[in-house]
C-alpha positions as a LaTeX table, in Angstrom:
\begin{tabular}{lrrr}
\hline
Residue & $x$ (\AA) & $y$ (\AA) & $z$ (\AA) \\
\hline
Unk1 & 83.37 & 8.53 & 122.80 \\
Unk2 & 86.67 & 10.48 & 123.39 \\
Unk3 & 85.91 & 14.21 & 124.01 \\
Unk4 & 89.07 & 16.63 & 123.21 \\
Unk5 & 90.08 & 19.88 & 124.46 \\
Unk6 & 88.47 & 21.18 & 120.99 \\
Unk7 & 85.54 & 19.76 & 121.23 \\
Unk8 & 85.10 & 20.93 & 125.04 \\
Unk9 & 86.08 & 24.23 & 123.79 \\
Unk10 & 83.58 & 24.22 & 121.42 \\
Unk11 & 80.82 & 23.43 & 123.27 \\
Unk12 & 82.05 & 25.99 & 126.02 \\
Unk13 & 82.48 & 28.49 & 123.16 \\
Unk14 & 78.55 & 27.53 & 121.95 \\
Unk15 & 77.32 & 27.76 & 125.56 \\
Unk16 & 78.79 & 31.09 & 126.29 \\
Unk17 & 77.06 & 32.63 & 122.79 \\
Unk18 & 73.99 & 31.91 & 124.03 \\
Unk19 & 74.00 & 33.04 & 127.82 \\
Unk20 & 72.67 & 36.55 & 127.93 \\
Unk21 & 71.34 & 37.95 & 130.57 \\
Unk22 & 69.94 & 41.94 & 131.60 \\
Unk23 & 73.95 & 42.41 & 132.54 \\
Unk24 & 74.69 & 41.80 & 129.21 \\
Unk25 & 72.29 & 44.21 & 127.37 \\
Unk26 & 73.10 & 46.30 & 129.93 \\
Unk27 & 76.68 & 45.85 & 129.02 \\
Unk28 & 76.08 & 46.21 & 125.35 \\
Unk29 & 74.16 & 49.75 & 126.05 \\
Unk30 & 77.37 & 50.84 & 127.68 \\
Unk31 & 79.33 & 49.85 & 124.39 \\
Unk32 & 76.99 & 51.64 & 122.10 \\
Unk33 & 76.92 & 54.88 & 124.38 \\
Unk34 & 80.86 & 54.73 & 123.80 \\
Unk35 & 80.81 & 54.26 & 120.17 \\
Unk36 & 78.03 & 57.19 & 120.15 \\
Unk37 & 80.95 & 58.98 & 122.02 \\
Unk38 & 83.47 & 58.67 & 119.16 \\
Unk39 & 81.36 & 58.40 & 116.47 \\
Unk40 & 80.21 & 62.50 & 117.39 \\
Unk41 & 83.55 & 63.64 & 117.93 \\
Unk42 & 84.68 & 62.26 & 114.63 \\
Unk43 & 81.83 & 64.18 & 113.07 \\
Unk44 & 82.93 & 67.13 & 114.73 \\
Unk45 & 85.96 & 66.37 & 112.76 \\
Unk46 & 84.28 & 66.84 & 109.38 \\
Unk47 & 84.62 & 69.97 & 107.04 \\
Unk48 & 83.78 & 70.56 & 103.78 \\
Unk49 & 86.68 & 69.24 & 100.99 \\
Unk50 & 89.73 & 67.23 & 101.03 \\
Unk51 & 91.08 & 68.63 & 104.82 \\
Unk52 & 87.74 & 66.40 & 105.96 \\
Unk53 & 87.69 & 63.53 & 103.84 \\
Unk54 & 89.83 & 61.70 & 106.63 \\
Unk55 & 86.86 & 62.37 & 109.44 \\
Unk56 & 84.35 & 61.37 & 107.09 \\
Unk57 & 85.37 & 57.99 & 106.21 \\
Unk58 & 86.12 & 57.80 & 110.11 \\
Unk59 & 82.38 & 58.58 & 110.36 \\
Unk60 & 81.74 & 55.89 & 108.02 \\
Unk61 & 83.41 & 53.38 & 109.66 \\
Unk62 & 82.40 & 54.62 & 112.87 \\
Unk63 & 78.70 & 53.65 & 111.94 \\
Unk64 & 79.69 & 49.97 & 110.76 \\
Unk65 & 81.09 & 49.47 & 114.38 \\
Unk66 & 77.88 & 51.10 & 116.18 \\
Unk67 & 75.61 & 49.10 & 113.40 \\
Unk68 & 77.76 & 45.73 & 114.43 \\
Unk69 & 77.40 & 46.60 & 118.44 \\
Unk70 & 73.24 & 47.20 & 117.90 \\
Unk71 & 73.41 & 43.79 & 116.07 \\
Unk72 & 75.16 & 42.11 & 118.89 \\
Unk73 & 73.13 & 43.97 & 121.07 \\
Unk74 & 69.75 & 42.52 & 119.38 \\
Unk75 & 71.12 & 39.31 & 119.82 \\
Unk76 & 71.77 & 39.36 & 123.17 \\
Unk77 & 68.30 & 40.62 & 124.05 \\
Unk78 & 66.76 & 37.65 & 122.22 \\
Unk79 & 69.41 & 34.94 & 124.28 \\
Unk80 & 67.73 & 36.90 & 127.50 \\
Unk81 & 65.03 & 36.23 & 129.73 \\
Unk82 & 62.94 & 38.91 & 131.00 \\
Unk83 & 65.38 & 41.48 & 132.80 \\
Unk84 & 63.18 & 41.37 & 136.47 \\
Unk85 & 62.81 & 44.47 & 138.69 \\
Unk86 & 66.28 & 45.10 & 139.08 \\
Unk87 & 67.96 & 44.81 & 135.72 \\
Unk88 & 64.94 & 46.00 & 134.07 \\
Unk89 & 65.77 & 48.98 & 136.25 \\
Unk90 & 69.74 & 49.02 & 135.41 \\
Unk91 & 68.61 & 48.74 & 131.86 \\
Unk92 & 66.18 & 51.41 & 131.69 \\
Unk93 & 68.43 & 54.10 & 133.62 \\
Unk94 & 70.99 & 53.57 & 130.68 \\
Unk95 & 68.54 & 53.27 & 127.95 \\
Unk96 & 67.70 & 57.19 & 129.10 \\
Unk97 & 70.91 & 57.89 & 129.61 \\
Unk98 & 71.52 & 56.91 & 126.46 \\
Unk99 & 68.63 & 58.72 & 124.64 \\
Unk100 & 70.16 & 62.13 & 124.39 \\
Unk101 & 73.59 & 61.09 & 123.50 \\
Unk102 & 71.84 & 59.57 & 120.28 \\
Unk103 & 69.96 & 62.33 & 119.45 \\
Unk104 & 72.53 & 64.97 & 119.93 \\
Unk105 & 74.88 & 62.62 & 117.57 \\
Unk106 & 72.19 & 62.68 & 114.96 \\
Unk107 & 71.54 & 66.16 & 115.31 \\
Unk108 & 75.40 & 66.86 & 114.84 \\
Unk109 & 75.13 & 64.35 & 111.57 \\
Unk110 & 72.58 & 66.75 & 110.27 \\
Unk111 & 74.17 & 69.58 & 111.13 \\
Unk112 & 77.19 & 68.50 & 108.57 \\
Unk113 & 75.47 & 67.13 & 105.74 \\
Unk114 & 76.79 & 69.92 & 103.70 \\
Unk115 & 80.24 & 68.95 & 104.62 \\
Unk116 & 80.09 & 65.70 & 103.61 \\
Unk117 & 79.09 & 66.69 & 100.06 \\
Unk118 & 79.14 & 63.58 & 97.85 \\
Unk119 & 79.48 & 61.14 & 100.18 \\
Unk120 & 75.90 & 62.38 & 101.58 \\
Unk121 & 74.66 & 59.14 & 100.05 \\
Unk122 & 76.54 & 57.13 & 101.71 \\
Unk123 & 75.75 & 59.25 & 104.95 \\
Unk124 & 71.85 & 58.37 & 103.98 \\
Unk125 & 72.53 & 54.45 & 103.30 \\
Unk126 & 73.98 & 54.61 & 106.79 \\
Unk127 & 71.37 & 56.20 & 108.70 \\
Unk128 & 68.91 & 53.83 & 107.13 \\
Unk129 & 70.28 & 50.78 & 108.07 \\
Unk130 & 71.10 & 52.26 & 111.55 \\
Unk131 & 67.45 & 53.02 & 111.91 \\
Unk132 & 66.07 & 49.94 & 110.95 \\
Unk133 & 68.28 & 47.87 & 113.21 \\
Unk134 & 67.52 & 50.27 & 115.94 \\
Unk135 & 64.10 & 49.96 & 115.74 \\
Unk136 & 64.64 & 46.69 & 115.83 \\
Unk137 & 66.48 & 46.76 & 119.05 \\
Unk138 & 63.39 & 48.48 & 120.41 \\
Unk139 & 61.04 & 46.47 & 119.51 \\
Unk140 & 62.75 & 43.52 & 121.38 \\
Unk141 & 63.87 & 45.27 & 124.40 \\
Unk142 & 60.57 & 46.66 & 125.53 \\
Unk143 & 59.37 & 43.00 & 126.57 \\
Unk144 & 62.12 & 42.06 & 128.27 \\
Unk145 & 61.53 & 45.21 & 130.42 \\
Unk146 & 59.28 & 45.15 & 133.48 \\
Unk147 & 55.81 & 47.49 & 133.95 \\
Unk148 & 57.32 & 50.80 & 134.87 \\
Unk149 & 59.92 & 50.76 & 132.40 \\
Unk150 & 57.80 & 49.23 & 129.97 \\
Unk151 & 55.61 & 52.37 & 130.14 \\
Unk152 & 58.63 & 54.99 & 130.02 \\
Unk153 & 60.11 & 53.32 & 126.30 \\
Unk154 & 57.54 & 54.68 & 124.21 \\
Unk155 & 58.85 & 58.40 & 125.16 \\
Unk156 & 62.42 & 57.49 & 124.83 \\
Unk157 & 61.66 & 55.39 & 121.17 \\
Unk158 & 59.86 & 58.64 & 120.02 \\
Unk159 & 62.70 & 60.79 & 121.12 \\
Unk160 & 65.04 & 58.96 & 118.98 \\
Unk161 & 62.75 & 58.21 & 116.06 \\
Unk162 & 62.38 & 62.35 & 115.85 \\
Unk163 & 66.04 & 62.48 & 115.73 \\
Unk164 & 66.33 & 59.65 & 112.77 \\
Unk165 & 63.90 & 61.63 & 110.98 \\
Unk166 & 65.59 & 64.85 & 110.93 \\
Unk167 & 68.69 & 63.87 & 110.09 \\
Unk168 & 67.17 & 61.52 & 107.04 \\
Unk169 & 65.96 & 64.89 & 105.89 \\
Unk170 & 68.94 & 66.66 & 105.77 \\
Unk171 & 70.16 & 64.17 & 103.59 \\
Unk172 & 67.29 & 63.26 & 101.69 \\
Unk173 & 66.95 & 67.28 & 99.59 \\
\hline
\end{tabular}
């Protein structure tokens, strides 16, 4: 059997998918806390009418890239072993890091669902899906974490589920 430079970089390609380690979620957490970072200052953007519709759809897309990054993200957490002392650790410090970054962007969501008048819905549709796949994320992060972190996530998960819910209510009247 011949193996060519395709094939090899196939199977390199096919290896590399599938190596994940705490680095990598760790990695990915980084990502989504700098998505979080543009996704609130292109809410900030948003005002009521036409002068806003451009930060809006920003918003919009915004959310498909943070949705795609939390799907990569879940991924990678299932292609990991258990993180260990140390990246459970590394992990944990950004996970609550990352905790009030999300709720403040929610809360700044909220805060303009009057601005984004009609497209409110889509708003709503977005911070569905976000939840879901979030929650999702949570659910298969917390095992990969050791003891002491392990015991810290159901503060942090509440945090953010309190911040989903409010802003799904100020879209949902």
């Amino acid at each position: 059997m011949r193996i060519t430079l395709p094939t090899l970089s196939l199977a390199f390609a096919l290896a590399l998918g599938v190596a994940a380690d705490y680095q990598t979620v760790n990695y990915d957490v980084g990502n989504i806390s700098a998505i979080l970072t543009t996704l609130d200052n292109d809410v900030q953007g948003v005002v009521a009418g036409t002068p806003g519709l451009g930060f809006a759809l920003q918003v919009e897309q915004d959310a498909v890239v943070l949705d795609k990054k939390i799907l990569q993200t879940i991924q990678d957490i299932n292609a990991s072993p258990a993180f260990g002392t140390g990246g459970s650790l590394e992990v944990g410090i950004s996970l609550l890091a990352l905790e009030p970054k999300i709720n403040t962007t929610l809360a700044d969501v909220a805060s303009k669902n009057k601005a984004f008048g009609d497209l409110g819905v889509i708003v709503l549709a977005s911070l569905k899906q976000l939840k879901k796949d979030t929650d999702t994320l949570g659910q298969l992060i917390v095992p990969k974490l050791d003891a002491l972190e392990q015991a810290l996530a159901p503060a942090i998960i509440s945090g953010i589920d309190n911040a989903f819910a409010n802003a799904l209510a100020a879209y949902q009247t």
